[in-house]
N, C-alpha and C positions, 0 to 999 in steps of 0.2 A: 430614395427607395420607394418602391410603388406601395401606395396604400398610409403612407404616413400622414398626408394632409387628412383623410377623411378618417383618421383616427384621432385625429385632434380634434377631430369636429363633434365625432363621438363625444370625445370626454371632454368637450367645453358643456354638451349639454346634461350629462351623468352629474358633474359638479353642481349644474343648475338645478335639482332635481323640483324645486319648491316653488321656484319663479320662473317666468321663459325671461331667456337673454335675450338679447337683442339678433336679432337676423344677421346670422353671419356670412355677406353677399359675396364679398372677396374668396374665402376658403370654398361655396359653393360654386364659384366659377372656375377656381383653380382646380377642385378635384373634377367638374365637366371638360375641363381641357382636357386634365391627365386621361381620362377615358374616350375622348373621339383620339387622342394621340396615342394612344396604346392600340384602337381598334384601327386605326390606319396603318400601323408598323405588322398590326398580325394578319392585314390584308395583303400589303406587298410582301410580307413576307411567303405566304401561303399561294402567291400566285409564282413566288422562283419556287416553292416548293414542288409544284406541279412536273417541274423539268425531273428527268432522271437524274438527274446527277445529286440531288439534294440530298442535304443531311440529316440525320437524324438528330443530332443536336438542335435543328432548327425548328423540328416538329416539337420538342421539349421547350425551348422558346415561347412559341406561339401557346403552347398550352400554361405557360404562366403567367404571359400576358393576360391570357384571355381569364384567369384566376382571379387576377388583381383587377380587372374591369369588373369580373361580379361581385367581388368585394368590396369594390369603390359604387358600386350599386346598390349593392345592398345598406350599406353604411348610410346613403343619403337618401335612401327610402325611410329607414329605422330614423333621420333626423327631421324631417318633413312630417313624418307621421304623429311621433312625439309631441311634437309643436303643436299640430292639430288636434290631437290630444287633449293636451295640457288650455288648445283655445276653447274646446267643444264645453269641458268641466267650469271655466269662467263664463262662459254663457250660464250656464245652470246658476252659479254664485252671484254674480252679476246683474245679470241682467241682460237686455240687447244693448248697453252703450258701457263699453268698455271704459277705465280709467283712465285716461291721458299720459301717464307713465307706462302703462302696458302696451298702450297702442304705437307709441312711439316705438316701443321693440320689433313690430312686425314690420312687413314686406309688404307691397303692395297686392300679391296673392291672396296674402294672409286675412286683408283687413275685409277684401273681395269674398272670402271662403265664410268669413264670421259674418259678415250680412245676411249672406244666402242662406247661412242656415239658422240664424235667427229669424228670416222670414219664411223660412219652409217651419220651424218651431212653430210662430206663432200663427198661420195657417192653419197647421194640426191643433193647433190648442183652440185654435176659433169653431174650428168644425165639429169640435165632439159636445154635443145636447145642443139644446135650443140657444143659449147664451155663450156657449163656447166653457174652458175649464183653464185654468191658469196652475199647470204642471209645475210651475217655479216656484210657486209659492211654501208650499209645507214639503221639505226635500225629505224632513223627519215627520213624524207625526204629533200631531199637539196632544200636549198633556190635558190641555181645557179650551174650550172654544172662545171665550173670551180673557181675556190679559189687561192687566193693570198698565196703563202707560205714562209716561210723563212728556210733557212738551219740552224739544229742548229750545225754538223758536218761535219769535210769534207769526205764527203761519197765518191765522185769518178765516176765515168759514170755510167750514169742510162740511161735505154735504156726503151722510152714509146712503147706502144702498137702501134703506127703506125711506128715504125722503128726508128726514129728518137733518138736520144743522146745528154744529156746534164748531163755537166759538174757539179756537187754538190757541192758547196766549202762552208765550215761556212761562216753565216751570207749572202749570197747570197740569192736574192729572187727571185721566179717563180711563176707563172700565169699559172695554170695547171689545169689539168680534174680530177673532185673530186676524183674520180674512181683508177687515176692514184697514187694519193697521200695517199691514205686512208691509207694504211699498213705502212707506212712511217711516217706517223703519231703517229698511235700506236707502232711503235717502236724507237720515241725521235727522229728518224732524221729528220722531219719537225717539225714546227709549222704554224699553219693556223691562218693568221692577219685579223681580223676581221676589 
């Protein structure tokens, strides 16, 4: 029946709502067959329609084909878009380098589409004031400009924005500028004690 593969496709990714699944390349191929083969059957069909003799049952035909092509169109537009969705929000959480479980889920488009726009991001994030502004960082707004932190490795001299250097060792705590900590945080070498 027309329409049943890309409604499976639908609801592979409905189920996924929290995570993206894996690139489902097989069922996107299958539902682009079923639509160049519906739109070729409503083209021969439409060109004996032309003769007088044609049915009117035929014209009802072709108007259901051509139904199930904008639904099987619309359906893997709504799955494409999602996806880029759900990539665009992991940039913001992330960062520009994806997990390695997550990246193994996309498509070679996908992984092409998250570059690009991480480097049109940080483009614009470079161009605004004299030093550029880092969008990603406070997604919420801080309660206090400086945070208590703890080492959880021993990282080795970190050097802040005003020159200054200090030593990282595990388990060692700092009293620091959110700003300073943020990246360091998303990458397990602090945590922030609330």
């Amino acid at each position: 029946m027309y329409g049943e593969k890309a409604y499976t496709l639908i609801k592979e990714l409905s189920r996924n709502e929290d995570n993206l699944p894996p690139y489902n390349t097989e069922l996107v191929k299958d539902i682009s067959t079923e639509i160049q083969q519906l739109v070729e059957e409503n083209n021969q069909d439409a060109q004996h329609s032309t003769d007088e003799n044609a049915e009117t049952s035929l014209l009802s035909t072709i108007r259901i084909r051509n139904a199930a092509v904008k639904r099987n169109v619309r359906c893997l537009m709504s799955y494409h878009y999602n996806r880029l969705k759900c990539l665009r929000t992991m940039r913001w959480e992330f960062g520009s380098i994806l997990p390695a479980d997550i990246k193994a889920n996309l498509n070679a488009d996908e992984i092409e589409w998250f570059s690009k726009y991480s480097r049109l991001l940080a483009n614009y994030m470079r161009s605004i004031g004299e030093d550029g502004v880092n969008l990603a960082v406070n997604l919420k707004p801080p309660k206090a400009l400086y945070i208590e932190v703890q080492c959880l490795v021993d990282y080795g001299k970190f050097e802040l924005t005003d020159g200054s250097t200090l030593l990282l060792k595990k388990d060692s705590r700092h009293y620091l500028p959110r700003s300073e900590c943020e990246d360091l945080i998303r990458q397990g070498v602090f945590k922030h004690i609330v």
